[in-house]
C-alpha positions in Angstrom: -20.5 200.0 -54.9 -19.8 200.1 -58.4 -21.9 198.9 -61.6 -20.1 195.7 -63.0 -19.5 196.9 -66.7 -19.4 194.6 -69.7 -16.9 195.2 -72.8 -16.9 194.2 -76.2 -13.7 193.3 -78.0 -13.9 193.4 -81.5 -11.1 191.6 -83.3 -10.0 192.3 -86.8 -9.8 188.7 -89.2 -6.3 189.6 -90.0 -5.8 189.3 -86.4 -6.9 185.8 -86.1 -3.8 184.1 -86.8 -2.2 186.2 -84.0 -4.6 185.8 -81.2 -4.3 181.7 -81.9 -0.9 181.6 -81.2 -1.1 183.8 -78.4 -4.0 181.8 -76.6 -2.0 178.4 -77.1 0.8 179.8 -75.5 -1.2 180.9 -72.3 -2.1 177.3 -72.7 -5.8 178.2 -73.4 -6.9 176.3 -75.8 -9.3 173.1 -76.7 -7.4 170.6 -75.0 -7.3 172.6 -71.7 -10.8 173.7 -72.0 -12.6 170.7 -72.8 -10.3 167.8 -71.5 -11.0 164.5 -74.4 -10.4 163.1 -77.5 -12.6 165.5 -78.9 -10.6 168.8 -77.0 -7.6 167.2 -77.8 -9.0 166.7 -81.7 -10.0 170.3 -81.8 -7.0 171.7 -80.5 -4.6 169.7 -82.7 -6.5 171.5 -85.5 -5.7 174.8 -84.2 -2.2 173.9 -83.9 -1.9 173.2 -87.4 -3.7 176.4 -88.5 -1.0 178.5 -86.3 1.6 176.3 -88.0 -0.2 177.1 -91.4 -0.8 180.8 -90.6 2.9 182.9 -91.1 3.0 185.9 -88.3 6.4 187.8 -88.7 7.5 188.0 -85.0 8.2 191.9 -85.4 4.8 192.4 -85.9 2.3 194.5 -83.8 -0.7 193.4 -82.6 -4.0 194.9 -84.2 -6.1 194.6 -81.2 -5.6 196.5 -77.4 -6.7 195.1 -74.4 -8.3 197.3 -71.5 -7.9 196.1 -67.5 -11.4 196.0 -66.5 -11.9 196.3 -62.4 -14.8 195.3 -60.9 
């Protein structure tokens, strides 16, 4: 049996922006995770910081995710 292993992912502030708009559109977000006035509050302010925030669509991302198997 193997030894569950725990990983760190370290993402740069320039990122930010990028990761937001990613999340929303895997519909993870405030409104999905904490179902309410207040979820739905939060997550309408994260809307408007992704609306705020310009990401060129050509960009790349500055982060890498690794498949973790357990």
């Amino acid at each position: 049996m193997q030894t569950p292993v725990l990983y760190k992912i370290t993402i740069t502030p320039e990122a930010h922006p990028f990761v937001l708009r990613e999340l929303h559109r895997m519909n993870i977000n405030h409104a999905s995770l904490f179902p309410g006035l207040d979820g739905l509050a939060l997550s309408l302010t994260t809307v408007s910081k992704i609306a705020a925030t310009t990401v060129p669509a050509n960009r790349t991302p500055d982060y890498e995710f690794e498949q973790v198997r357990f």
